[in-house]
MARMAR-321520 format. One line per 5 residues: their letters; for each residue x, y, z of N, C-alpha, C. Coordinates in pm, 1 decimal. Layout:
A = X/Y/Z/X/Y/Z/X/Y/Z  ... .
END
This chain:
XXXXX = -499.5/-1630.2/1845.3/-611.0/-1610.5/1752.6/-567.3/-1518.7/1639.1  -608.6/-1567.8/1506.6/-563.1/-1456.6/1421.0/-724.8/-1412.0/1367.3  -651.9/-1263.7/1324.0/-753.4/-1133.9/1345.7/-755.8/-1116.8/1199.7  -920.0/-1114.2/1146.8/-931.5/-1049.5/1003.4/-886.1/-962.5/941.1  -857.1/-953.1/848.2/-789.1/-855.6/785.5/-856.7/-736.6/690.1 .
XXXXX = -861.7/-624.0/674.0/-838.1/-553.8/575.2/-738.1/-495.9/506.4  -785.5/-503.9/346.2/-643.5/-482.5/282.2/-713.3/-388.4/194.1  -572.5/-327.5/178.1/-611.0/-224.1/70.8/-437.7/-174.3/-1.1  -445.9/-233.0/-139.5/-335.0/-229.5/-261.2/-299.2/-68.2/-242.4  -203.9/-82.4/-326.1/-126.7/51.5/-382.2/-205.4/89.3/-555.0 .
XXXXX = -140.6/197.9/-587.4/-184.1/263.9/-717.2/-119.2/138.8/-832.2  -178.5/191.5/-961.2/-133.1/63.1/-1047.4/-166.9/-79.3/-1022.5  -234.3/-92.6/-910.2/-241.9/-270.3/-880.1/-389.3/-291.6/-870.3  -437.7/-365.6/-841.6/-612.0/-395.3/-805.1/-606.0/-495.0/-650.6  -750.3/-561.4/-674.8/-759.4/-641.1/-547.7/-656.3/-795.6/-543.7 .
XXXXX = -641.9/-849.2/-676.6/-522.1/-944.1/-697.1/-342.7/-973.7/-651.2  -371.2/-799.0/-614.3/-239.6/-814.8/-579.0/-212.8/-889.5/-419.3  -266.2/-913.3/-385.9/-239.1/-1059.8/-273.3/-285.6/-1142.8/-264.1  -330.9/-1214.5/-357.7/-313.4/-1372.1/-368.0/-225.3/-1441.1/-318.6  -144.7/-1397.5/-388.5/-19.0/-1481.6/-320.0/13.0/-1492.0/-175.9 .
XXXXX = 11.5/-1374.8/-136.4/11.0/-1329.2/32.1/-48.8/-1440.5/97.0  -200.3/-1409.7/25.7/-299.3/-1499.2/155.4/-335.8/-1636.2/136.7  -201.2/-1692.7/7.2/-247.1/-1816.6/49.9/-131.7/-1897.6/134.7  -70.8/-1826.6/159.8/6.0/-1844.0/334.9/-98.8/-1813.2/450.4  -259.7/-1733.2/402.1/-310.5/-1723.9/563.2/-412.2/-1800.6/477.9 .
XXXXX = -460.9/-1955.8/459.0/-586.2/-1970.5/453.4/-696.8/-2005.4/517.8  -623.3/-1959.1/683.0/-756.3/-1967.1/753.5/-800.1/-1801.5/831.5  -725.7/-1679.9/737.8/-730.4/-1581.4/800.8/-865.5/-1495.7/698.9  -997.2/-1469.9/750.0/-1083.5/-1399.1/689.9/-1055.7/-1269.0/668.9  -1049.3/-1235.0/508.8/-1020.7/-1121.6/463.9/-1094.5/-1047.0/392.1 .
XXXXX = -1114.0/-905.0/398.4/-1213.2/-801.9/313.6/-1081.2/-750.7/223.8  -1125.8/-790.6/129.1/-1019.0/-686.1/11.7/-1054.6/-572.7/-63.2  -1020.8/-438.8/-39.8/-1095.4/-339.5/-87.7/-1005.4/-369.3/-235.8  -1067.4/-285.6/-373.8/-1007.6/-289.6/-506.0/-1054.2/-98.1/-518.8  -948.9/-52.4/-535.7/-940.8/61.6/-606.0/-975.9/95.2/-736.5 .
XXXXX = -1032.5/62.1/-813.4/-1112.3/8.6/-909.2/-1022.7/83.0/-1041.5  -897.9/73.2/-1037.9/-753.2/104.3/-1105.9/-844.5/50.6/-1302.3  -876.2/-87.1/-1270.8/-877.3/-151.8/-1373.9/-1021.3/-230.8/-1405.2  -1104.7/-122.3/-1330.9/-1226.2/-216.1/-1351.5/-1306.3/-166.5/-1231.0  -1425.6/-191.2/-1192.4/-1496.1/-168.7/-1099.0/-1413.5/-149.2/-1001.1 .
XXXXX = -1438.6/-13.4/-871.6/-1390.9/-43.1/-735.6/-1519.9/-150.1/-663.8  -1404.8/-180.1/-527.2/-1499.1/-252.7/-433.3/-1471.0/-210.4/-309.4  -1511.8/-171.9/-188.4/-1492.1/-110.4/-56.2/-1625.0/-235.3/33.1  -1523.0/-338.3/81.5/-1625.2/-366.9/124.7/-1614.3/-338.6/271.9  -1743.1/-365.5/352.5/-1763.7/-298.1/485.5/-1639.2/-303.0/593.7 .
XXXXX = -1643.8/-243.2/708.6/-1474.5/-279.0/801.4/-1526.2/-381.4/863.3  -1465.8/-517.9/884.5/-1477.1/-613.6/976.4/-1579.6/-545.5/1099.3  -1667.4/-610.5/1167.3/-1763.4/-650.9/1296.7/-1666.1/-654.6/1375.7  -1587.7/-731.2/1394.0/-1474.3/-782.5/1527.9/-1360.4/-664.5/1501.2  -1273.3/-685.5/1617.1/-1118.9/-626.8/1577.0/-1040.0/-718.0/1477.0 .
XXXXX = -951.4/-643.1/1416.5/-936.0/-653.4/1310.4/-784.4/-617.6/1278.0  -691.4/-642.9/1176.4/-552.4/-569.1/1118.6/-587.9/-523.0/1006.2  -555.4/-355.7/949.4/-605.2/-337.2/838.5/-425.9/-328.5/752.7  -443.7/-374.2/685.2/-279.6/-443.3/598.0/-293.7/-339.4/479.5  -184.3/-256.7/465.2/-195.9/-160.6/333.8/-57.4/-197.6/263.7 .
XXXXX = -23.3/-156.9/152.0/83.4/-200.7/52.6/115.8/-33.5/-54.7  226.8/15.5/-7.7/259.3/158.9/-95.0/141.7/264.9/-48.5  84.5/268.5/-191.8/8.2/400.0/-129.5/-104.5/345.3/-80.4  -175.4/230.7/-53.0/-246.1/198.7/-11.3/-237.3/176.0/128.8  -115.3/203.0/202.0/-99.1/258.2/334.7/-138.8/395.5/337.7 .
XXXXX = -82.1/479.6/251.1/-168.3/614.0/325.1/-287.0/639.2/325.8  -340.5/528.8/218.6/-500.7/541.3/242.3/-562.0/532.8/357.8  -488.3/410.7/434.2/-546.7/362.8/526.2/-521.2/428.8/657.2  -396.3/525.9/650.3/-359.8/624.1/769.8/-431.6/692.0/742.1  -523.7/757.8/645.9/-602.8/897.2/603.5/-729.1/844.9/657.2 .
XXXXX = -788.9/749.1/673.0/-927.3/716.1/699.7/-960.9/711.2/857.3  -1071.5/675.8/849.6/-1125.1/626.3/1014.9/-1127.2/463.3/1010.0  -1079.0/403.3/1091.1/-1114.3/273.5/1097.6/-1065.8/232.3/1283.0  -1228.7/217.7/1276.3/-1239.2/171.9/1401.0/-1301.9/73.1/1421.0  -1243.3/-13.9/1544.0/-1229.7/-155.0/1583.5/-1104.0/-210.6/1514.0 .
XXXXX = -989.6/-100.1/1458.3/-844.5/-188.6/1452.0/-760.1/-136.8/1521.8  -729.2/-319.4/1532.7/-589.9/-336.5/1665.0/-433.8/-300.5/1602.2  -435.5/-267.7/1501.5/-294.6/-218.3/1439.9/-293.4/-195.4/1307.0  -194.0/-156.7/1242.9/-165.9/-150.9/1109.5/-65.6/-251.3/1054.5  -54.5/-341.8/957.4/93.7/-379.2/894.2/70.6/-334.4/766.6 .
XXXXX = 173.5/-250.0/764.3/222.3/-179.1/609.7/317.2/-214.9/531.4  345.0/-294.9/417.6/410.9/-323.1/346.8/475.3/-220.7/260.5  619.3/-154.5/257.8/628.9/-67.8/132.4/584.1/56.4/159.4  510.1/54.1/266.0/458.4/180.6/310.1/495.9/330.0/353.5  449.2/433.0/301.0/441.7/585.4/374.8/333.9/632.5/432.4 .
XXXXX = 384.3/750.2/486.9/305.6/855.4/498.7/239.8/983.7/455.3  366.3/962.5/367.0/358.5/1118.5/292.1/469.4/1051.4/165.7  414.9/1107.6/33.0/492.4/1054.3/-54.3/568.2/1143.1/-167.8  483.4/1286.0/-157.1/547.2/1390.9/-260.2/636.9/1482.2/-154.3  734.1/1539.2/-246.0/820.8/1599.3/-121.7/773.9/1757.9/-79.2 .
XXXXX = 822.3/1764.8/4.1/779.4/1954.3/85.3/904.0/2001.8/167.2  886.6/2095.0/183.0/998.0/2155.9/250.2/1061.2/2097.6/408.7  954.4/2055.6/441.4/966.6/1975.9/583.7/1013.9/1802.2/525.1  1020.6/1783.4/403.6/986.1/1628.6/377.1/1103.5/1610.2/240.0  1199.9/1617.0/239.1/1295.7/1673.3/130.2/1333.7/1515.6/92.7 .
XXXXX = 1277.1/1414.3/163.7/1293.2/1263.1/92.6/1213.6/1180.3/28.9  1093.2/1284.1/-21.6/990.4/1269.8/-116.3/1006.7/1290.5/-212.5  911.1/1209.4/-310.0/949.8/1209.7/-474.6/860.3/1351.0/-531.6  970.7/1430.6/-596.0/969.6/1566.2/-658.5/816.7/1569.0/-707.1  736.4/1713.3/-643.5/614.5/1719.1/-700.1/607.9/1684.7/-862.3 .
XXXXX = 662.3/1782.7/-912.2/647.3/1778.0/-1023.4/673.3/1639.5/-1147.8  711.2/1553.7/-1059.1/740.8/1400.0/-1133.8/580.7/1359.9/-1135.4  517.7/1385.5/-1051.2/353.5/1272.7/-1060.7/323.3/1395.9/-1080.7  314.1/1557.5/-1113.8/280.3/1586.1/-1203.7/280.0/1587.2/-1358.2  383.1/1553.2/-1409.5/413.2/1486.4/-1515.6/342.9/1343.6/-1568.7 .
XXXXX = 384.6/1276.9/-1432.3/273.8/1131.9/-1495.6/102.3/1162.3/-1469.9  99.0/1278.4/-1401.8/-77.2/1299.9/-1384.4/-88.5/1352.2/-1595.0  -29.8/1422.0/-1648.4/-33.2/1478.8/-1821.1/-48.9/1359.6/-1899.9  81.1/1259.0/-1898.2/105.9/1183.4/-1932.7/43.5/1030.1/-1959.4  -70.0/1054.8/-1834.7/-160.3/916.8/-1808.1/-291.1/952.7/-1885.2 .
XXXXX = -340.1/1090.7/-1959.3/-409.5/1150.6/-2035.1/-434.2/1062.4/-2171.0  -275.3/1130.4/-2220.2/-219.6/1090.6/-2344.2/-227.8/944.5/-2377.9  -104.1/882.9/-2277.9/-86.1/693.1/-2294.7/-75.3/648.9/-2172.0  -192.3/614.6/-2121.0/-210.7/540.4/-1944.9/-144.6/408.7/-1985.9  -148.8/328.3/-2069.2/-52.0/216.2/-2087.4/49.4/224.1/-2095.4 .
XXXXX = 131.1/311.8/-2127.3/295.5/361.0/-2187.1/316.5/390.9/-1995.9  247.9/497.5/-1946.5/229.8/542.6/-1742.6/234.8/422.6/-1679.1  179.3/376.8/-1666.8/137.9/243.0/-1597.6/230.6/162.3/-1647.5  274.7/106.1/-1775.1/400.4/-33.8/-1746.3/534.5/33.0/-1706.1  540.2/160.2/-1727.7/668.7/230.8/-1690.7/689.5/201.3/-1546.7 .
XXXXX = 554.6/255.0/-1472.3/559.6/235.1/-1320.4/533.8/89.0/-1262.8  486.6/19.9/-1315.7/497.8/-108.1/-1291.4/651.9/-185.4/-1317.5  726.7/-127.4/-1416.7/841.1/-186.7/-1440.4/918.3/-155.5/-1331.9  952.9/-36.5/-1295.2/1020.8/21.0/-1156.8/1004.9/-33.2/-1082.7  872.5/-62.2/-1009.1/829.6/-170.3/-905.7/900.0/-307.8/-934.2 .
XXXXX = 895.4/-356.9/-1021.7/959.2/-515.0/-1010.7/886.9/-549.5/-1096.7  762.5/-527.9/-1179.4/662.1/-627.4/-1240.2/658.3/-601.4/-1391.3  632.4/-686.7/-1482.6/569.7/-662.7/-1591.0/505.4/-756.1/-1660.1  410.5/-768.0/-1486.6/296.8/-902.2/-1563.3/233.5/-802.6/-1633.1  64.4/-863.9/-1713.2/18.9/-782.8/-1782.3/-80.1/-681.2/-1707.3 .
XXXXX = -160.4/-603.0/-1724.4/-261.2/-555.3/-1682.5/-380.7/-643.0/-1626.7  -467.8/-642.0/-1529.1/-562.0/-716.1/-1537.3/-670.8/-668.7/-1579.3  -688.4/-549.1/-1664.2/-804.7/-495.4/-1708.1/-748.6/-339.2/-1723.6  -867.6/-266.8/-1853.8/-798.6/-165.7/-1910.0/-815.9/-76.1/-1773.9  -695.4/35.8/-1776.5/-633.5/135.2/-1730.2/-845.9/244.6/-1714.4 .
XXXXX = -858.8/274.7/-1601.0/-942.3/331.1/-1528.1/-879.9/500.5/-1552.9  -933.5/552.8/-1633.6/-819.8/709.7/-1625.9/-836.3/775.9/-1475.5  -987.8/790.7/-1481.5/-1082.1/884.8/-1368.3/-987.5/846.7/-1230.7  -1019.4/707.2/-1196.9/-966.4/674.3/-1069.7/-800.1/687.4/-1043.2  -738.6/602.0/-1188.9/-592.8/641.9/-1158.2/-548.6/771.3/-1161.4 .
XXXXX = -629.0/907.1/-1193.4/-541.5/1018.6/-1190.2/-607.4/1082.4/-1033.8  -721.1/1037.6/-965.4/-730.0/1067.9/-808.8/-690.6/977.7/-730.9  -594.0/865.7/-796.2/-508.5/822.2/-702.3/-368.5/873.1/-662.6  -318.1/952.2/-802.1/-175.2/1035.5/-831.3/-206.6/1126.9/-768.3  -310.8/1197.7/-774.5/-379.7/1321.6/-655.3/-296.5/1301.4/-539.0 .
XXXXX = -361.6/1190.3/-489.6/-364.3/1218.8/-365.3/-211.8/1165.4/-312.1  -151.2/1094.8/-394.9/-31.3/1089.2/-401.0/40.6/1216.3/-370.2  22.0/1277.9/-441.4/50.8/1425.3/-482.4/46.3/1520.2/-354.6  -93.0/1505.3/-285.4/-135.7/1608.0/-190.6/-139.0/1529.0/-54.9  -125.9/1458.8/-7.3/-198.3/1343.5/52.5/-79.2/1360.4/212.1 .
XXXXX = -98.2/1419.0/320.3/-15.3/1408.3/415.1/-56.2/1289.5/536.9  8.5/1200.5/581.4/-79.2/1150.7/744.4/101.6/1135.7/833.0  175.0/1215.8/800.6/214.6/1140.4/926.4/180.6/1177.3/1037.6  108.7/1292.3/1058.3/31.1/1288.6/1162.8/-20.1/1183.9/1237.5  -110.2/1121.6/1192.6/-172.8/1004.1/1176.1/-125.8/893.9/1197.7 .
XXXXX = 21.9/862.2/1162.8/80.0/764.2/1153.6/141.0/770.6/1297.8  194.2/876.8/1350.6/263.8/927.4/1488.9/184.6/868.4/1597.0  -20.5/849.6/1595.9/-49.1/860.1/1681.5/-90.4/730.5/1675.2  -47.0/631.2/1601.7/-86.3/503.9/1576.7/51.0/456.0/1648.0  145.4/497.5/1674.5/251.0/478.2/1734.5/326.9/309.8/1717.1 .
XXXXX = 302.8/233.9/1852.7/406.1/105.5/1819.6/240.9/-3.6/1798.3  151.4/35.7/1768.5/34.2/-19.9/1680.6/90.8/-49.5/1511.7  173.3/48.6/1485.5/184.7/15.5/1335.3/314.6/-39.2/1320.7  289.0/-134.6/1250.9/390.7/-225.2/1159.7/453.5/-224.6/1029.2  596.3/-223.0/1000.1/589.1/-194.9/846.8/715.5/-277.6/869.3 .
XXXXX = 711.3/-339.7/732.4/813.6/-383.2/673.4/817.1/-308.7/499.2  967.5/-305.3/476.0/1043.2/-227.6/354.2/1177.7/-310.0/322.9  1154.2/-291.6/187.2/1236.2/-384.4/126.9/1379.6/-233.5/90.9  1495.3/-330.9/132.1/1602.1/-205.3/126.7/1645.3/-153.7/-5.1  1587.9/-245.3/-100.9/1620.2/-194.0/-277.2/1494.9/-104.1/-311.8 .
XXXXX = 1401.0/-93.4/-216.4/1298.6/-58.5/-258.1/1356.0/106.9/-351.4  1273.9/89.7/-468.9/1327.3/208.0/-553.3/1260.6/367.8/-505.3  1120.5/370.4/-451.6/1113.5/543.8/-372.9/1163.3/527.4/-275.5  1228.4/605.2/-235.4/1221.0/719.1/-110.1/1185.3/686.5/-2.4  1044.5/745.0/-17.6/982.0/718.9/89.8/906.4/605.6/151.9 .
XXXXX = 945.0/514.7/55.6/909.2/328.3/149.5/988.0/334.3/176.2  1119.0/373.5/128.7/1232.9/290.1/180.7/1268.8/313.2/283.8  1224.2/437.9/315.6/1288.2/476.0/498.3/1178.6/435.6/573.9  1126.9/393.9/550.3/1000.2/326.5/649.1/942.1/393.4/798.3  919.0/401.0/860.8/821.0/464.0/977.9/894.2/485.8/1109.3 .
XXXXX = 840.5/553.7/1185.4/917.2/590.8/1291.6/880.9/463.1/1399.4  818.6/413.4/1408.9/791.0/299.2/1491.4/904.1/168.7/1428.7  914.0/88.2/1553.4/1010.4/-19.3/1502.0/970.7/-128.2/1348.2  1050.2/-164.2/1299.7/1006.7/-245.1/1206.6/1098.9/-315.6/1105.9  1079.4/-330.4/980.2/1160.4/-453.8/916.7/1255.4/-406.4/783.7 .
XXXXX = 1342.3/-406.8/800.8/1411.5/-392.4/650.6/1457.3/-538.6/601.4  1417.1/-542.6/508.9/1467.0/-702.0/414.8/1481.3/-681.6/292.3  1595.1/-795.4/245.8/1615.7/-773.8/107.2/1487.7/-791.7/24.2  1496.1/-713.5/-84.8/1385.0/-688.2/-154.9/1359.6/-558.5/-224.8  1257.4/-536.8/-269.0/1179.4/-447.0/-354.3/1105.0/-342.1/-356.0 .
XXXXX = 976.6/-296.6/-411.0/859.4/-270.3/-375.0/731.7/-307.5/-399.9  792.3/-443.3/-410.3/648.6/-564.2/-442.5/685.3/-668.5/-335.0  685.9/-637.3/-186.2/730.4/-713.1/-74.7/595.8/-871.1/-103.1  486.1/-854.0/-91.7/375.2/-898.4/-92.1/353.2/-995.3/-236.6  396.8/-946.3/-340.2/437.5/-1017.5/-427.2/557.7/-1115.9/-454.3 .
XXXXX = 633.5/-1037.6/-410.5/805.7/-1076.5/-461.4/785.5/-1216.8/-347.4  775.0/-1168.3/-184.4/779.4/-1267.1/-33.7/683.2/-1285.5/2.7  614.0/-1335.1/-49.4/441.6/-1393.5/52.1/459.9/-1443.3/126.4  510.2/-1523.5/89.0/508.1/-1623.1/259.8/611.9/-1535.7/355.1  712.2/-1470.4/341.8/742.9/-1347.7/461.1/659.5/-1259.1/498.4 .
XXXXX = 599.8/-1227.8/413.8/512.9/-1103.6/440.5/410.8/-1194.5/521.0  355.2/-1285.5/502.5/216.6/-1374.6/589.0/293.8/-1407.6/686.9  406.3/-1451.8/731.0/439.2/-1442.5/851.3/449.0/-1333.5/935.4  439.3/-1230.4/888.1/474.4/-1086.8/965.3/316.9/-1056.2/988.3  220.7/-1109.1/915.9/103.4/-1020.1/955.1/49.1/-1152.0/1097.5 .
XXXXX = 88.2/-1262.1/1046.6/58.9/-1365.7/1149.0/161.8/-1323.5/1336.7  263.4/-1278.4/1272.0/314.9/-1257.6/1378.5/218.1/-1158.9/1487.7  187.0/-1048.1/1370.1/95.7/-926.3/1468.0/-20.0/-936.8/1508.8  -142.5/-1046.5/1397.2/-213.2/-1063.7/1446.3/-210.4/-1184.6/1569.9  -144.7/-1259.1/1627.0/-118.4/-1276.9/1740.4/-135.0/-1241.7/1845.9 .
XXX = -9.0/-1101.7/1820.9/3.0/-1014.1/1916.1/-134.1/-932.9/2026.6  -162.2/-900.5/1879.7/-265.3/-773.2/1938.6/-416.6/-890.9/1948.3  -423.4/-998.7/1908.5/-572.2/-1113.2/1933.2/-558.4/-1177.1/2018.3 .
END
């Protein structure tokens, strides 16, 4: 049986960014939250049944930071736990870099945003103008934002696959639980849909 999904994108992206993904699952019912990056957010309710909640970059630590109950696992694409560095965490990207793009997204959020979109792999266009409010409490929490706590006690529940070119850090070393390195990026979900829909098909399997 495969198990509904919740998803929830990374910074810079909206609810579009898996299309592609899910039309490798089109018989898998999905809630897509939108961070409202570029336009309205949307949070819609957590699945009734059990469920996989699927995160992508920082939209994994969202989903380690929250409560979500009635899910049978995590698959994280690209994913961390912790993404700015600390003294305990010396393979995190330098505070002071997303402090810089927190100034910088003030000034020219378009000049911020295709820069960081280019790094990633992409330079489709925007799908709607640059959200300042939301994208600079998404760099926040980028910024401040710890779970591996969180992530520890989710144990061999969580799933991640990481692409080995991936350009941060901290996707690229991916999670202490077993999981996937493949050639690739940090647009796994974009770049490999149909890999990536096999990996969530694989888990929801598992755990349904």
């Amino acid at each position: 049986m495969s198990l509904p999904l919740y998803l929830m994108h990374g910074w810079g992206f909206d609810a579009s960014f898996w299309t592609s993904m899910l039309h490798h699952l089109p018989d898998v019912e999905a809630s897509i939250v939108d961070a409202g990056y570029f336009g309205a957010p949307f949070h819609p309710p957590l699945p009734q049944t059990p469920y996989l909640a699927v995160g992508h970059s920082a939209g994994s630590l969202v989903l380690l930071s929250q409560d979500l109950p009635g899910c049978e696992g995590l698959v994280l694409f690209n994913g961390f736990s912790r993404f700015s560095a600390a003294d305990n965490f010396p393979d995190g990207v330098p505070a002071r870099v997303l402090e810089r793009m927190r100034r910088q997204l003030q000034k020219s959020p378009e000049t911020v945003l295709a820069d960081f979109r280019q790094r990633c792999g992409t330079d489709e266009p925007f799908p709607g103008p640059p959200a300042l409010e939301r994208l600079d409490t998404g760099l926040e929490k980028l910024l401040l934002d710890d779970a591996r706590e969180q992530a520890a006690r989710w144990g061999d529940r969580l799933h991640w696959m990481t692409g080995q070119s991936d350009p941060f850090p901290p996707a690229r070393s991916g999670f202490a639980s077993p999981g996937s390195i493949v050639d690739g990026g940090h647009l796994l979900p974009l770049t490999e849909p149909a890999l990536c829909a096999s990996f969530i098909r694989q888990w929801s399997i598992r755990h349904g």
